[in-house]
C-alpha positions in Angstrom: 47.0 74.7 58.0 46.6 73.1 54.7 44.0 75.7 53.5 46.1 78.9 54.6 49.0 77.6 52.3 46.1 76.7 49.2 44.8 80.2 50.1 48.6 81.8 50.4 49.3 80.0 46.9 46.0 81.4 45.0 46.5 84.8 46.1 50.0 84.8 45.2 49.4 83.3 41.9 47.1 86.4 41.2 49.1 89.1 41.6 51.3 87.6 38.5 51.0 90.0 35.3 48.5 88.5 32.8 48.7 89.2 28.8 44.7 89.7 27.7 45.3 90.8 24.3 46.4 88.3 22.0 46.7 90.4 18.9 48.6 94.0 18.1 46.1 97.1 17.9 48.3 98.1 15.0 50.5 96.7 12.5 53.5 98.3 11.1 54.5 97.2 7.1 57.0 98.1 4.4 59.8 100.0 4.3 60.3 103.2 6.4 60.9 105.5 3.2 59.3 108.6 2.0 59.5 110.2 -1.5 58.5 113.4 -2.6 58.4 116.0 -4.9 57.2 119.7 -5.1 57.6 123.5 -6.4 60.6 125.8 -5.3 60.7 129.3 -5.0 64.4 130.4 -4.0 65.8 133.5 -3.5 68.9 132.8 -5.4 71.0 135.2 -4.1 72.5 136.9 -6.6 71.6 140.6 -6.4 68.6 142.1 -4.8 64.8 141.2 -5.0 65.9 138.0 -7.8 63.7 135.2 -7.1 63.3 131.9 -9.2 61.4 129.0 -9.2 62.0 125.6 -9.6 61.5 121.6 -8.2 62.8 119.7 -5.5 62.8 115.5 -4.6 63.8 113.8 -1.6 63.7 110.2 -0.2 63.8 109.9 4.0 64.4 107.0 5.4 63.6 106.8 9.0 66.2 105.3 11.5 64.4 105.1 15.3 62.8 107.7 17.4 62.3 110.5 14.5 65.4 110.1 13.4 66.3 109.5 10.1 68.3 110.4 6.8 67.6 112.7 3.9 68.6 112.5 0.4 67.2 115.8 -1.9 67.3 117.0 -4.9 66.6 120.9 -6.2 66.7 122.3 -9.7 66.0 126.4 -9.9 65.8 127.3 -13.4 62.5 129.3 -13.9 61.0 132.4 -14.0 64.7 133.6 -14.8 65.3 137.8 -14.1 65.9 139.7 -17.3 69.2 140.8 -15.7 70.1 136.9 -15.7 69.2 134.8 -18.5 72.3 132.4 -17.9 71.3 131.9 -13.9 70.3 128.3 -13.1 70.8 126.6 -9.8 71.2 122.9 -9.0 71.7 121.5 -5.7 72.4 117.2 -5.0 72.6 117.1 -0.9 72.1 114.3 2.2 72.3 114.1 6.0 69.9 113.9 8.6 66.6 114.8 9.2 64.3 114.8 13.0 60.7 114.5 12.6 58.8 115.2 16.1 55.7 113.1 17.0 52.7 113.9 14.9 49.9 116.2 16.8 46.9 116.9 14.9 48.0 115.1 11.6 50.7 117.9 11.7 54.6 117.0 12.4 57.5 119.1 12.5 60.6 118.6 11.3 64.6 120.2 11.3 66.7 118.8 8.8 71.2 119.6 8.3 72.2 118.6 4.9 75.7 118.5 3.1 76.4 118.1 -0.4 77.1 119.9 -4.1 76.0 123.1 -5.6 76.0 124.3 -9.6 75.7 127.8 -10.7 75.1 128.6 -14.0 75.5 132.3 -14.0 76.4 135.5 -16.0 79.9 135.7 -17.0 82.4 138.5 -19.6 84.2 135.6 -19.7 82.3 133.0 -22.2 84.7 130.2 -20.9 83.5 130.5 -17.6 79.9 130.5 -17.0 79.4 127.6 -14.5 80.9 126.1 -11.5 80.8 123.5 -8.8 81.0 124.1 -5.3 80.5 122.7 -1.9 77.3 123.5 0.1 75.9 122.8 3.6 71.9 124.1 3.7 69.7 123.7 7.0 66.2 123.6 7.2 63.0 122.6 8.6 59.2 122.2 7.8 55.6 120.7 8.5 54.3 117.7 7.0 50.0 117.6 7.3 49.1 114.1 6.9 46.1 114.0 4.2 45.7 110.4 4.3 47.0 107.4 5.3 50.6 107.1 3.4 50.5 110.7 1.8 51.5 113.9 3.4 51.5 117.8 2.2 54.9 119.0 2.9 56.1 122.7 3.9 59.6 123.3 4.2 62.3 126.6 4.3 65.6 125.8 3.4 68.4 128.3 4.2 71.8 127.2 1.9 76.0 127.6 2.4 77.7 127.7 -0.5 81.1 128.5 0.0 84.3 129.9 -1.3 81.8 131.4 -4.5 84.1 133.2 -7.2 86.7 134.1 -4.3 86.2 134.0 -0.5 82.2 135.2 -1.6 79.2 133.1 0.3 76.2 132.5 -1.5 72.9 132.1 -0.1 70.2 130.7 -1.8 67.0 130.1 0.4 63.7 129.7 -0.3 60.4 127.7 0.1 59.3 124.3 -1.2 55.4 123.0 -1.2 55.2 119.1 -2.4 54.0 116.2 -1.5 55.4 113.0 0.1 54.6 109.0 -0.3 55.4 106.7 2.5 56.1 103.4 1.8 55.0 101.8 5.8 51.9 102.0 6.6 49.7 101.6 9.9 46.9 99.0 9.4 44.9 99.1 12.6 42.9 96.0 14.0 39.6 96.7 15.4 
């Protein structure tokens, strides 16, 4: 009887989970913030076929599951149409950004952004050539990882700017090509 209970006891004390691995395959380190920079070209919206170019800069900082929050940056003021040599566009905007899961060193992204909008712009009036007004843009992109920490980015960003000179929209949109740093890294154990 005495052996069936030793024999009960061992085979129940081996079906209990048991940890093998006593150290992480992967280490996660540093903050879980992005910065980047790159080239603009915007449609600016202000008559047909008028395109400019310019520079953009974000910072994300990633929340949990893809989620995070964008801060950017964009400056149009190049390659300015003859019919325009007043127009400049700035943008200063922030809300949230989704990244998807990474396949093939390639992740997608959609990003909502509120924030502020400056025209500079052609005017009869010489007191008036510039104003401020309140923009929402939405937008979305790849980001090809290239090596560990730094990414290409791709990104379309379609802009809101409201109530211009009246009950008007504008609509800037246009493409951005940069680069991005992370700050956390993966350091793998082998």
């Amino acid at each position: 009887m005495r052996s069936k209970l030793v024999l009960a006891a061992l085979f129940f004390l081996s079906t209990l989970p048991v940890l093998a691995q006593v150290a992480p395959a992967a280490r996660i380190s540093g903050l879980p913030l992005g910065v980047g920079a790159g080239l603009s070209d915007y449609s600016v919206d202000y008559g047909p076929g008028r395109r400019m170019l310019g520079v953009s800069a974000w910072a994300d900082y990633s929340l949990f599951h893809g989620l995070g929050i964008e801060a950017e940056g964009t400056s149009i003021l190049w390659d300015k149409p003859s019919s325009l040599p007043r127009m400049k566009q700035e943008t200063i905007k922030g809300g949230a950004i989704y990244k998807y899961h990474q396949v093939f060193h390639v992740r997608p992204y959609v990003k909502g952004l509120i924030g502020l909008g400056k025209i500079d712009f052609p005017s009869i009036n010489p007191l008036y050539t510039q104003d401020t007004f309140t923009m929402y843009a939405i937008g979305g992109g790849v980001e090809y990882k290239v090596w560990k920490t730094l990414s290409v980015r791709g990104d379309y960003e379609y802009q809101y700017w409201s109530n211009y000179q009246g009950s008007n929209y504008l609509n800037p949109n246009g493409f951005t090509i940069g680069a991005t740093y992370y700050l956390r890294g993966v350091h793998r154990h082998y």
